[in-house]
ZAMARGU-4260 file (C-alpha; in steps of 0.2 Angstrom, whole numbers, plus 5000, padded with zeros to 4 digits):
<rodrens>
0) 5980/5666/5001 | 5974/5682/4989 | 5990/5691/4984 | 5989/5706/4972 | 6003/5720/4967
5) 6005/5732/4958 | 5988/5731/4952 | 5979/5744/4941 | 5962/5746/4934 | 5955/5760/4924
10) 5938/5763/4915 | 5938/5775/4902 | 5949/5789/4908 | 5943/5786/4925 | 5959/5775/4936
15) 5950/5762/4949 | 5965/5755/4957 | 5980/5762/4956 | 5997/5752/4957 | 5989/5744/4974
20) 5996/5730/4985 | 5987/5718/4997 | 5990/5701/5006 | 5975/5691/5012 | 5979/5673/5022
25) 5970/5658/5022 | 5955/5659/5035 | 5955/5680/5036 | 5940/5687/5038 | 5940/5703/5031
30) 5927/5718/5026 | 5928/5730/5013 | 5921/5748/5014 | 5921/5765/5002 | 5907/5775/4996
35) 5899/5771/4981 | 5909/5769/4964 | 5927/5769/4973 | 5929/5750/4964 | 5924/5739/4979
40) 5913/5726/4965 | 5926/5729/4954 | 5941/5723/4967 | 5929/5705/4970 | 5927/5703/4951
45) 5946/5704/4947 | 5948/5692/4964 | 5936/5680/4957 | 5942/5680/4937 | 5928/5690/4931
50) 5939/5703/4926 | 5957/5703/4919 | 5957/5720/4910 | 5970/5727/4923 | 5988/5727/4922
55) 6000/5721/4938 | 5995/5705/4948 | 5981/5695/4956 | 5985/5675/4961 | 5974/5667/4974
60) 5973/5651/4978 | 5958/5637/4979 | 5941/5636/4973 | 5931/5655/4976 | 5912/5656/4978
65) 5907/5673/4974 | 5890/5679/4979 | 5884/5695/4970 | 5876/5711/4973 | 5861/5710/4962
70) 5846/5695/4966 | 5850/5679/4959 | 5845/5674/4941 | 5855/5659/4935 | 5844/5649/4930
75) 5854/5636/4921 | 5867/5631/4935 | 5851/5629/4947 | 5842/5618/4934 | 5860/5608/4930
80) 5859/5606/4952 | 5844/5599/4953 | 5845/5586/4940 | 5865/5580/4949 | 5858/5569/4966
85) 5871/5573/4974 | 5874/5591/4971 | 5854/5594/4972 | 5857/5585/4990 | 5869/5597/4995
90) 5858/5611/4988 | 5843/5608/4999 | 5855/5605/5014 | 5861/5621/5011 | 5844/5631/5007
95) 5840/5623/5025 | 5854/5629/5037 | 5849/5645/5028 | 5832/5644/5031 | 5825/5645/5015
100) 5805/5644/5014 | 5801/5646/4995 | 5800/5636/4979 | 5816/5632/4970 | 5805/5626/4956
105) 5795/5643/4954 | 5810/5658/4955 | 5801/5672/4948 | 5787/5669/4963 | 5804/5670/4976
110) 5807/5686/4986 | 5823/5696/4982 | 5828/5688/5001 | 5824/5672/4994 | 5834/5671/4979
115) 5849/5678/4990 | 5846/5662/5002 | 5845/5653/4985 | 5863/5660/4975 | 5869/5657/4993
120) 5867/5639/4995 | 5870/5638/4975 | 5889/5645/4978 | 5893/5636/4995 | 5892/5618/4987
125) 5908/5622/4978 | 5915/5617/4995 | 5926/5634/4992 | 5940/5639/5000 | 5937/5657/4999
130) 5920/5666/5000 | 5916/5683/4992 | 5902/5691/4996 | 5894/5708/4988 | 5882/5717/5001
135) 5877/5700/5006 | 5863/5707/5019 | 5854/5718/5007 | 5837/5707/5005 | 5840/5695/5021
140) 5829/5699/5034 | 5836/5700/5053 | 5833/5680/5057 | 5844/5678/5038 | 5857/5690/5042
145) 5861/5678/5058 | 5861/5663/5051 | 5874/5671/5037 | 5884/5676/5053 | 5882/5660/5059
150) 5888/5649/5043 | 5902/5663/5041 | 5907/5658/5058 | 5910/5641/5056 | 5917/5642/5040
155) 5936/5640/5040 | 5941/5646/5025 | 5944/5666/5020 | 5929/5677/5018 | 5929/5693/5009
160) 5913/5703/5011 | 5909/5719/5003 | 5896/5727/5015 | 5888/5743/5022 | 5879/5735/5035
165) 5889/5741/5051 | 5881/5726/5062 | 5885/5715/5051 | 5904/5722/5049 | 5906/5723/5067
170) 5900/5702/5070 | 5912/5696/5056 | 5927/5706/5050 | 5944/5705/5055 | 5951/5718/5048
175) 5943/5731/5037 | 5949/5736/5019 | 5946/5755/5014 | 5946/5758/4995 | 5948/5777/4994
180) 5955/5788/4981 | 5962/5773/4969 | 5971/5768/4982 | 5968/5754/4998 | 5972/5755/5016
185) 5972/5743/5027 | 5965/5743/5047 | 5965/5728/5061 | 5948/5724/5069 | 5929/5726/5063
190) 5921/5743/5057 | 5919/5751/5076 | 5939/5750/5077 | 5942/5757/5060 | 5930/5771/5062
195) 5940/5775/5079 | 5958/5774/5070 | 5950/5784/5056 | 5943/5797/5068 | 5961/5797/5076
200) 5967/5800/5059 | 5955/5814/5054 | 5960/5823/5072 | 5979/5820/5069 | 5974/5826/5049
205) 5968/5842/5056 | 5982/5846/5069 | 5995/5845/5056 | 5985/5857/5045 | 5981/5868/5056
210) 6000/5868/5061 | 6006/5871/5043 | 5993/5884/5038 | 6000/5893/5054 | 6020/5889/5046
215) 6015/5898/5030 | 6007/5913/5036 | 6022/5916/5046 | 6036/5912/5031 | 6025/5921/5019
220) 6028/5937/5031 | 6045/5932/5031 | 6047/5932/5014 | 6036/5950/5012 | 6047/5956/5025
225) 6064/5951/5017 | 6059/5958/4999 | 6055/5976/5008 | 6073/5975/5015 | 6081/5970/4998
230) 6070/5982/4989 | 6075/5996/5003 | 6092/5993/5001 | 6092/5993/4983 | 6085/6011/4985
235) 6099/6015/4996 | 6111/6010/4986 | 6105/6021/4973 | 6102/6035/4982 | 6121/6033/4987
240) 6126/6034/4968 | 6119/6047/4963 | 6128/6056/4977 | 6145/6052/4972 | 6150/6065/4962
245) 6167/6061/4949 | 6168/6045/4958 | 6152/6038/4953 | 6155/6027/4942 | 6168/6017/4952
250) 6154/6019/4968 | 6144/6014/4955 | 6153/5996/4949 | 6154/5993/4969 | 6135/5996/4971
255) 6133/5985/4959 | 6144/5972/4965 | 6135/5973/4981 | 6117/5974/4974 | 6122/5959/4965
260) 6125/5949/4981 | 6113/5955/4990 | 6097/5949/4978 | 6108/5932/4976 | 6107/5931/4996
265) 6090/5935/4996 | 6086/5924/4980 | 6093/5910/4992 | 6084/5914/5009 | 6068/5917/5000
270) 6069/5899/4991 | 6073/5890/5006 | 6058/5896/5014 | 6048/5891/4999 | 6054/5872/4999
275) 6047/5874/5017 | 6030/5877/5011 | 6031/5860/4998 | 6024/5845/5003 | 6007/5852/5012
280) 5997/5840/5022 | 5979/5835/5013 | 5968/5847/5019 | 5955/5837/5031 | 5939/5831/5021
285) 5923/5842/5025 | 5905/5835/5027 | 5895/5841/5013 | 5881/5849/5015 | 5866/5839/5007
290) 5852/5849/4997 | 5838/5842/4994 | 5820/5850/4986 | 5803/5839/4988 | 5789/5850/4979
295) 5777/5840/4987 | 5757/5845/4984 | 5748/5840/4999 | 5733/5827/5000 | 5718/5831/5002
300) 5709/5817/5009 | 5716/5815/5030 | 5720/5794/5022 | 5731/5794/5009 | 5727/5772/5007
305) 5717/5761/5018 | 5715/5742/5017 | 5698/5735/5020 | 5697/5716/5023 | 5710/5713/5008
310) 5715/5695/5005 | 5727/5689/4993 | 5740/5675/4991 | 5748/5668/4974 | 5741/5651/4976
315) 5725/5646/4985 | 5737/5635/4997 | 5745/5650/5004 | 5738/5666/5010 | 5748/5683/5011
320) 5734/5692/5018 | 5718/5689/5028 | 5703/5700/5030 | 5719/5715/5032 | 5714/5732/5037
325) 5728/5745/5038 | 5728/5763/5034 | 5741/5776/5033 | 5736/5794/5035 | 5739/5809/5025
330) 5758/5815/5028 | 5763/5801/5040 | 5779/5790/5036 | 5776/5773/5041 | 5788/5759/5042
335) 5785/5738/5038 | 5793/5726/5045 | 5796/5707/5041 | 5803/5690/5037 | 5807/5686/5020
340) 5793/5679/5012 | 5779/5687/5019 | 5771/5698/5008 | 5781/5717/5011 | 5784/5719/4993
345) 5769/5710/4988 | 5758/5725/4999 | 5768/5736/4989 | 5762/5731/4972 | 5745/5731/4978
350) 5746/5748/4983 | 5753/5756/4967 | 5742/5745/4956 | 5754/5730/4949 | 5744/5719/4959
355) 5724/5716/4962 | 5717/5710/4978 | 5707/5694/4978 | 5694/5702/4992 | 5691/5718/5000
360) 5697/5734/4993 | 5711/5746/4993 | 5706/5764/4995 | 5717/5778/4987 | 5715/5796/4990
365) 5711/5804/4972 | 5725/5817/4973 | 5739/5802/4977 | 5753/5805/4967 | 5765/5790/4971
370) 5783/5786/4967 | 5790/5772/4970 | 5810/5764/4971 | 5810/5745/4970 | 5824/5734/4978
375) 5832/5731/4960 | 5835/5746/4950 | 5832/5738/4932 | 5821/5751/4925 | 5836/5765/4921
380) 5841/5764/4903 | 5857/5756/4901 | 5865/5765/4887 | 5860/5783/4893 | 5870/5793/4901
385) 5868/5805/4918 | 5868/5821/4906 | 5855/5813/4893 | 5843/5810/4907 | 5846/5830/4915
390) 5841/5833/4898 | 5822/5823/4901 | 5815/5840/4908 | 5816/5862/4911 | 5831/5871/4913
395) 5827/5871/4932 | 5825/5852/4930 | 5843/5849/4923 | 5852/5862/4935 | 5842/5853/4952
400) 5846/5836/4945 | 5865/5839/4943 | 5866/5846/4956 | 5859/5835/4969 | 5867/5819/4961
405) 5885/5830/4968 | 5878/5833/4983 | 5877/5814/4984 | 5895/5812/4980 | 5895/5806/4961
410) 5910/5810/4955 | 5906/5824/4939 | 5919/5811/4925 | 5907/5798/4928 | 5892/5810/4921
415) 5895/5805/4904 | 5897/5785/4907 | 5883/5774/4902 | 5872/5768/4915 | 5877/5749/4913
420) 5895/5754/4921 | 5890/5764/4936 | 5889/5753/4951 | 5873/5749/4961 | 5875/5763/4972
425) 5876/5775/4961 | 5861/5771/4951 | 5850/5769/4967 | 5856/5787/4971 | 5849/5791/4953
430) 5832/5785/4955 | 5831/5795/4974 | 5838/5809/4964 | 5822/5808/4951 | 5811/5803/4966
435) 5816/5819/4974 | 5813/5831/4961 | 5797/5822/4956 | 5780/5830/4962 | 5775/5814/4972
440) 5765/5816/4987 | 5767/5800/4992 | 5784/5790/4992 | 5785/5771/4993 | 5805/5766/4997
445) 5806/5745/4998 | 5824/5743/5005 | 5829/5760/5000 | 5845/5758/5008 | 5851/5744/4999
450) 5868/5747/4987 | 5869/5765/4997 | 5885/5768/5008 | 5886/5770/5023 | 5886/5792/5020
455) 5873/5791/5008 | 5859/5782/5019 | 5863/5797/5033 | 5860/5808/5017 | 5842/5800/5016
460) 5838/5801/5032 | 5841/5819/5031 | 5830/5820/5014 | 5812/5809/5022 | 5815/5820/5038
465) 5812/5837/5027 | 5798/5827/5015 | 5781/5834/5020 | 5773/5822/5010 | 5766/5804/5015
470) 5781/5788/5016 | 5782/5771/5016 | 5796/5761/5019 | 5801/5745/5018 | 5817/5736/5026
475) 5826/5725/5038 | 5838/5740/5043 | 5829/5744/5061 | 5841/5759/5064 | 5837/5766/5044
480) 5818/5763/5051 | 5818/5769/5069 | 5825/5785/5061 | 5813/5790/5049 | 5795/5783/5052
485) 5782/5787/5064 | 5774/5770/5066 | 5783/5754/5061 | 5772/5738/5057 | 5777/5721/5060
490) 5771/5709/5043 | 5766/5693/5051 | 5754/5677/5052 | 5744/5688/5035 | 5741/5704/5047
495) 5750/5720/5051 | 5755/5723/5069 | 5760/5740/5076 | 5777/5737/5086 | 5788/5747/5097
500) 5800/5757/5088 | 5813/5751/5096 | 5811/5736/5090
</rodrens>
């Protein structure tokens, strides 16, 4: 059982969690959503001991496996695994149910879908009673997303997942945990239930603040209404005095007397109808509108890259590509397809030049101007800050820059925080934000959505759909690709295949 109360959590002067309760019971299986940055890695690093800086309560019980967001890299447990028979057993047992294809003894040479497989199986011979996982499908291709289901499935203990994958939300969860305003909230069934509860909640939102804006018109003109009386009678009143005569000053003490009570009686009526107007509704959240600015200059060749009888493969036992032809024309977005392991990221690298093909050649148009966002964001500076990199260009630079990183929904306090403690989210949406004021005419995304909410990957849809440039994207998110390619190729058996959008 996970049990937390009272629990707080602040970085800097920014607060995470504040004073938040939650009860999880053994065999749950629960999903977590929130846009980027709310705390959602934060909450699975107090849960699995990573992080104690926070004041209140945290107790679970059992051994915890906790699979992170990022590609897997500990080397040393894998090399202490393999050396324990039995452990190294397990491992392999594992890595098979999983579907694992690559070489545990040669890592680096492991696609970022591999070394998930691999920190998987790593965590699950723990024999843990709870599982933690942290945007477990972002590098798994669609066959490793259904063996996760699969093993989640049979696994009796409590999973806690971390996710913006809505497919995968929907197979698993049991109840879904929003993190929202340093606070939790807590809603029976998978992701399609709690978006219906929320949009119930959004309706019900706007009906009660429609109701109440109505309420304070009308006791605002009550309360107009009621200071023209008192002020009109007050006239009155002084009109009469001064009417009086030798009796004035005694008219005068009574007018008084009456003046008196009348501004206490209005005083009173007028501060009733102002507690009325205290505790207002939350006025209901408004989509923003997303701006987005591609300066885009046009190729001037009709193929922006073509692939003649290309080979390549990182051992002479294994070939990625045979005798590949492929071509993507100027100002088409194109989209790839694939299992882990077959060469996506490898075509890639070929492409913008990390890489040289062992036959055939690669043919780029002479005005290409490529940018490209790898899976794993490791090329931001980790002690700058989101103001010292507006700084890295014009005046017209730093204001579009700012700008579109609120557009994207990162909060303006965390402008000033070193890169290393923004979340994964929010340093993806800072290398789109420096792709998109770039002058690239040819963008290359390889799993763009991964680390992006569930808001933020509608926002790039919105932003390829507008690019008049040339696109290529790579992912296993067939509704992400469906949405924004023209033609989508299947990587397969060393060859590109055109499929069926749909597919």
């Amino acid at each position: 059982m996970l049990y937390l109360s009272k629990l707080s959590k602040d970085f800097g002067e920014k607060t995470i969690f504040d004073c938040i309760d939650l009860s999880i019971y053994d065999g749950e299986k629960v999903g977590i959503v929130g846009d980027n940055g709310v705390g959602k890695t934060t909450l699975l690093n107090i849960i699995a001991g990573f992080d104690d800086d926070y004041s209140g309560l945290c107790k679970i019980d059992g051994t915890v496996a906790f699979l992170r967001q990022s590609s897997f890299t500990d080397f040393n447990t894998l090399k202490s695994v393999l050396l324990d028979k039995e452990q190294r057993g397990r491992l392999l047992y594992n890595l098979k149910l999983l579907g694992f294809v690559g070489d545990i003894h040669n890592v680096d040479k492991l696609s970022c879908g591999e070394r998930t497989k691999l920190a998987f199986a790593l965590e699950y011979i723990k024999n843990p009673q709870t599982l933690l996982l942290d945007e477990p499908t972002n590098h798994l291709d669609i066959g490793g997303k259904k063996v996760l289901l699969n093993l989640i499935g049979a696994f009796e203990g409590t999973v806690i997942a971390v996710s913006h994958d809505i497919d995968f939300l929907n197979a698993f969860a049991q109840k879904i945990i929003e993190i929202s305003n340093t606070k939790i909230k807590e809603y029976a069934g998978n992701y399609n239930s709690f978006k219906h509860q929320k949009e119930l909640e959004l309706i019900s939102k706007e009906r009660d603040y429609i109701t109440y804006t109505k309420k304070v018109k009308e006791i605002k003109e009550n309360i107009e209404f009621i200071r023209k009386f008192a002020d009109k009678a007050e006239r009155d009143v002084g009109r009469q005095d001064r009417g009086n005569g030798s009796g004035y000053m005694q008219t005068k003490t009574k007018a008084m007397v009456h003046a008196k009570k009348m501004n206490k009686t209005v005083a009173s009526r007028i501060s009733r109808l102002e507690h009325q107007l205290d505790n207002a509704p939350d006025k209901p959240e408004v989509e923003r509108e997303i701006k987005y600015r591609f300066d885009a200059n046009p190729l001037k060749s009709k193929v922006a890259v073509k692939f003649e009888d290309v080979e390549f493969g990182y051992s002479t036992l294994r070939a990625l590509f045979e005798s590949l032809n492929f071509e993507i024309k100027s100002g088409e977005k194109v989209g790839i397809i694939g299992n882990n392991g077959t060469g996506k990221t490898t075509l890639i690298n070929l492409i913008v030049g990390k890489l040289q093909c062992q036959k055939g050649n690669i043919i780029k148009a002479g005005s290409l101007n490529i940018a490209h966002l790898e899976q794993d964001i490791y090329d931001l500076d980790e002690n700058t800050t989101i103001n010292e990199m507006s700084k890295s260009g014009d005046a017209y630079f730093r204001t579009s820059f700012i700008t579109n990183l609120i557009n994207m929904n990162i909060d303006k306090t965390r402008f000033n925080t070193k890169t290393k403690y923004l979340s994964l989210g929010e340093r993806m949406r800072i290398k789109l934000n420096q792709i998109i004021l770039s002058d690239a005419n040819f963008i290359i995304l390889d799993e763009p959505t991964n680390h992006l909410d569930i808001a933020n990957k509608e926002f790039l849809k919105k932003v390829l759909a507008n690019f008049k440039g040339t696109v290529l994207t790579i992912s296993h998110d067939l509704d992400f690709i469906n949405a924004t390619t023209d033609r989508v190729y299947a990587l397969q058996n060393c060859q590109l295949k055109e499929v069926f959008k749909s597919c």
